[in-house]
One Martini backbone bead per residue (centre of mass of N, CA, C, O) as a GRO file, in nm:
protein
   85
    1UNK     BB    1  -3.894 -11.441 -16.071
    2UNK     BB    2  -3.628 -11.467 -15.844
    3UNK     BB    3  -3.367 -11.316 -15.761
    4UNK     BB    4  -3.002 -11.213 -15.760
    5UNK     BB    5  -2.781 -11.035 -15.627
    6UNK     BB    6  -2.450 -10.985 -15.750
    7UNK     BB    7  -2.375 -10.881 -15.431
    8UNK     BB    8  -2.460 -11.126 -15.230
    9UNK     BB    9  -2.152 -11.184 -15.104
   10UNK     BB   10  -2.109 -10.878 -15.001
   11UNK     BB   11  -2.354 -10.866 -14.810
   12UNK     BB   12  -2.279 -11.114 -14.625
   13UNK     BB   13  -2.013 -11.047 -14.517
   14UNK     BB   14  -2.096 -10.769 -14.399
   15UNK     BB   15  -2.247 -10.861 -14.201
   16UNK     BB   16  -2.110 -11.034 -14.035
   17UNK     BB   17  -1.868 -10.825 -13.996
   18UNK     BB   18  -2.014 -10.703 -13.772
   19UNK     BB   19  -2.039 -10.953 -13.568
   20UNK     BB   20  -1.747 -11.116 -13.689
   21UNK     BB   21  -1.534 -11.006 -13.874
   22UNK     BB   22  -1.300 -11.182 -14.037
   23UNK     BB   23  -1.474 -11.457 -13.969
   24UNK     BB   24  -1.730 -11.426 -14.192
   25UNK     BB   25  -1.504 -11.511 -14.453
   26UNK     BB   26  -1.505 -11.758 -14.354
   27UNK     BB   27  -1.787 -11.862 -14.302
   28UNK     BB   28  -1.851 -11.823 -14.610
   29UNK     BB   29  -1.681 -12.014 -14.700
   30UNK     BB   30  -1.725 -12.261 -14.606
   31UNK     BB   31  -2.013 -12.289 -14.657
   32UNK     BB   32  -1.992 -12.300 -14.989
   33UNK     BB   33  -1.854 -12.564 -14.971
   34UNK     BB   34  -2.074 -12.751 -14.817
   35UNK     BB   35  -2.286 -12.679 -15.077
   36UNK     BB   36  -2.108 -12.628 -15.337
   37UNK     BB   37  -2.095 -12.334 -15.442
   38UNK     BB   38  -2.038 -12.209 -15.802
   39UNK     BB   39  -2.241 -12.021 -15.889
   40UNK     BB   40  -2.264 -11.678 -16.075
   41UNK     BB   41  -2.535 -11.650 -15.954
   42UNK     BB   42  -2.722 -11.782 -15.768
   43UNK     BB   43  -3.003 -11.929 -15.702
   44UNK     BB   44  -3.262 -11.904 -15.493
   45UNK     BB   45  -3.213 -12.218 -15.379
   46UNK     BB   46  -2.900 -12.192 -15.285
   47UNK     BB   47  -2.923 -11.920 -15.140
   48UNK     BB   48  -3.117 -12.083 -14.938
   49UNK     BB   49  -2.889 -12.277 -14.833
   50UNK     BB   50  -2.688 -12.131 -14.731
   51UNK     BB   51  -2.837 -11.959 -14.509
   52UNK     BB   52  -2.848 -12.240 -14.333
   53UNK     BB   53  -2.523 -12.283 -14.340
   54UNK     BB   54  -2.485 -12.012 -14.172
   55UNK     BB   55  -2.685 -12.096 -13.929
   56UNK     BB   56  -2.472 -12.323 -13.835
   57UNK     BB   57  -2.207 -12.167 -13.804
   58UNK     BB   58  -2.260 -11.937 -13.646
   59UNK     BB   59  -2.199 -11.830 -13.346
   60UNK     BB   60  -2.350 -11.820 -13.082
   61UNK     BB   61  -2.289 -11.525 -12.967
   62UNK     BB   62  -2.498 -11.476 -13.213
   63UNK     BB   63  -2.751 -11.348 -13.362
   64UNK     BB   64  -2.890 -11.523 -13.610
   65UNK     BB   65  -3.189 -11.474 -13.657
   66UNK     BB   66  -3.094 -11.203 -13.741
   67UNK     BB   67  -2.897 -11.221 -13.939
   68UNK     BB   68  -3.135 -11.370 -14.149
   69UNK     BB   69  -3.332 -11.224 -14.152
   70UNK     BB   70  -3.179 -10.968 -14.309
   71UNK     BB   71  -3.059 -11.121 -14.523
   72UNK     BB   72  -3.352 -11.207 -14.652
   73UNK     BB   73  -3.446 -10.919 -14.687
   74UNK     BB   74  -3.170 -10.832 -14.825
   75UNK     BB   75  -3.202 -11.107 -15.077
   76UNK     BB   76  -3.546 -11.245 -15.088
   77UNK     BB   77  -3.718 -10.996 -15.090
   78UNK     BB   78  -3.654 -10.770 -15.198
   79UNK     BB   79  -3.629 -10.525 -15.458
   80UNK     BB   80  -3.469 -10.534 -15.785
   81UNK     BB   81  -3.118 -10.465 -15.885
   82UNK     BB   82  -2.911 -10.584 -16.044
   83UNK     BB   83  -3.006 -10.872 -16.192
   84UNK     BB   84  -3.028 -11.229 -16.216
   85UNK     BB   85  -3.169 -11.531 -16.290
   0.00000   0.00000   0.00000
């Protein structure tokens, strides 16, 4: 069964930060708002609802397939330490 990592939040959060400042932290809480998630950790089937729900969210401007590629990577793929199922 795969996890999910406890900073989960902050790994999402961060990296939009990355491509959109401050604006991440609104996309990111938007997206939750939207998908209804309150469980914390998600399980893996919420977390992969929400990366699709941040990538409707997140501005053209920014390279959207590349930030969701990231961070499927270091939260669906990645191999876990510190996690919940």
């Amino acid at each position: 069964m795969k996890t999910v990592p406890l900073d989960w939040r902050q790994q999402i959060t961060h990296r939009l930060a990355t491509e959109v400042g401050v604006l991440g932290e609104i996309i990111v809480a938007d997206a939750l708002r939207e998908v209804g998630l309150k469980r914390n950790p998600p399980t893996m089937e919420e977390l992969t609802g929400l990366l699709r729900q941040l990538r409707r969210e997140l501005p053209s401007m920014v390279d959207g397939a590349r930030i969701m590629a990231d961070l499927n990577r270091s939260l669906v793929l990645a191999p876990r330490r510190g996690t919940q199922p």
